[in-house]
C-alpha positions as CSV (number, residue, x, y, z in Angstrom):
1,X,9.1,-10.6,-0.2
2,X,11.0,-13.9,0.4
3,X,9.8,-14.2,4.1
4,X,6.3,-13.4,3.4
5,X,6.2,-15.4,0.5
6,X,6.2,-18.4,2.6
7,X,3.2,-17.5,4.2
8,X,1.0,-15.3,1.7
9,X,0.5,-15.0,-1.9
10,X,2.3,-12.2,-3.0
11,X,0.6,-10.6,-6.1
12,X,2.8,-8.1,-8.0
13,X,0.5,-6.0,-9.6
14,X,1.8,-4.7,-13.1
15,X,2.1,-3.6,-16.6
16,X,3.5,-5.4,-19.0
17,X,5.3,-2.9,-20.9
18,X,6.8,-1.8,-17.5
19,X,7.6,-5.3,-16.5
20,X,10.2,-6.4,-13.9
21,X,10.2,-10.0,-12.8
22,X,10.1,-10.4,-8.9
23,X,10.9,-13.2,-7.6
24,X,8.4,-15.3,-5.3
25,X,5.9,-13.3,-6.8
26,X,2.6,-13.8,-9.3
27,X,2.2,-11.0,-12.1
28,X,-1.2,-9.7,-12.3
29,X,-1.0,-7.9,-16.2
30,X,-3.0,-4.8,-16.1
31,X,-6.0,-6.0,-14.3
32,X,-9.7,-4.3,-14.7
33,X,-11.1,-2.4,-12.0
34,X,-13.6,-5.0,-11.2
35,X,-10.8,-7.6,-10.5
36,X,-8.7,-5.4,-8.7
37,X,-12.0,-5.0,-6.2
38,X,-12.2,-8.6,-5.8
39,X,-8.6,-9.4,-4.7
40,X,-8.8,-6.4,-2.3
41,X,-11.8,-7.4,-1.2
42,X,-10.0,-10.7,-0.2
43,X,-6.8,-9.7,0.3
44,X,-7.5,-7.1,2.9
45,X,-3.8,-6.1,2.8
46,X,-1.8,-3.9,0.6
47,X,1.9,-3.1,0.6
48,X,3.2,-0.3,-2.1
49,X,3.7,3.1,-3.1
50,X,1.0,5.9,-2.9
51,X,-1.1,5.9,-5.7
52,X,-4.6,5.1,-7.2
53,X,-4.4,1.8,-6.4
54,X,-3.5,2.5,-3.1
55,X,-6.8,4.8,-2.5
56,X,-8.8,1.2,-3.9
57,X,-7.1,-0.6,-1.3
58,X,-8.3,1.9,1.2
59,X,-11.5,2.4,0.4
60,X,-12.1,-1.5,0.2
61,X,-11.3,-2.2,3.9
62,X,-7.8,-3.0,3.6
63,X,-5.0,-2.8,5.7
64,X,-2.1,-0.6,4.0
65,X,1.4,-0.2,4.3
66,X,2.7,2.9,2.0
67,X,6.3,3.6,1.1
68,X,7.5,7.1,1.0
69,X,10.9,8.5,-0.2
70,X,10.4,11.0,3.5
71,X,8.0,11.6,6.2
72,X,8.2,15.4,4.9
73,X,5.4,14.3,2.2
74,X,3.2,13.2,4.9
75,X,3.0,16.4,6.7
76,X,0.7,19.3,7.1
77,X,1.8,22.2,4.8
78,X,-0.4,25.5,5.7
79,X,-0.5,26.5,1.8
80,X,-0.8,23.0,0.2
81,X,-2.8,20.6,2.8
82,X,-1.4,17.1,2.9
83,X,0.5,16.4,-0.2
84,X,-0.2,12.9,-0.6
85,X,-3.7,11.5,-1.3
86,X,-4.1,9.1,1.8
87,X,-2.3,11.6,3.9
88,X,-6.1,11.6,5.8
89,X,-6.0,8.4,6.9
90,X,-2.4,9.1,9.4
91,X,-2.9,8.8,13.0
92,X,-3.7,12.4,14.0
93,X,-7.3,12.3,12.6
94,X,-8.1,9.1,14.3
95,X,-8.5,9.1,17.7
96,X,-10.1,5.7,18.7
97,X,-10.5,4.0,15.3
98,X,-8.3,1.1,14.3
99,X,-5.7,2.4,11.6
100,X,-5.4,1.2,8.6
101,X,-2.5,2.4,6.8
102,X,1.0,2.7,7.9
103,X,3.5,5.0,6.4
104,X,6.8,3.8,6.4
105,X,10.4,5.0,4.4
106,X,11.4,3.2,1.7
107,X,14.5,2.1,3.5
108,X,12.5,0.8,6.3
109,X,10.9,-1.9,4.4
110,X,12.0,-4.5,6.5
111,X,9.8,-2.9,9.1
112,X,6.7,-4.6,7.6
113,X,7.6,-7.6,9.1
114,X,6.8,-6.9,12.0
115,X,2.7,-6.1,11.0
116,X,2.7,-10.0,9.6
């Protein structure tokens, strides 16, 4: 967060009964689904865990880096499909299209870096 700080706003989207402070961050309190649109909309980039905010992200163009605890959620089970929600977007089912979400470890956070 402190590197990319220096070049991009970083909004930490939250609830305030859940509330962490993060430093070099803004805290955007249980925002509406119409504002969260808008900041997507111009964001065009998301970094966090996989979740409905996530799919918004998605779905409004942006580019997405998701944390996951293991790879092992992000792969084809026979009986259960993919078990995460934007397990559709990983590279196998895009052949030529640019892709727009990145799965990455939680202990390979630093790895975002290099997408900046």
């Amino acid at each position: 967060i402190e590197q990319l700080s220096k070049k991009y706003t970083i909004l930490y989207f939250t609830v305030k009964d859940n509330y962490v402070p993060i430093k070099n961050t803004t805290p955007v309190f249980e925002p509406n689904l119409r504002f969260k649109i808008s900041i997507m909309a111009a964001a065009r980039k998301f970094i966090g865990n996989e979740g409905g905010f996530t799919q918004l992200a998605i779905a409004s163009g942006a580019f997405c880096f998701i944390f996951v605890p293991t790879f092992r959620y992000v792969s084809f089970d026979a009986n259960n499909g993919y078990l995460f929600r934007c397990a559709s977007y990983i590279d196998e089912f895009w052949k030529y299209e640019n892709k727009r979400v990145k799965y990455l470890l939680h202990s390979d956070y630093k790895k975002v870096l290099e997408y900046f």
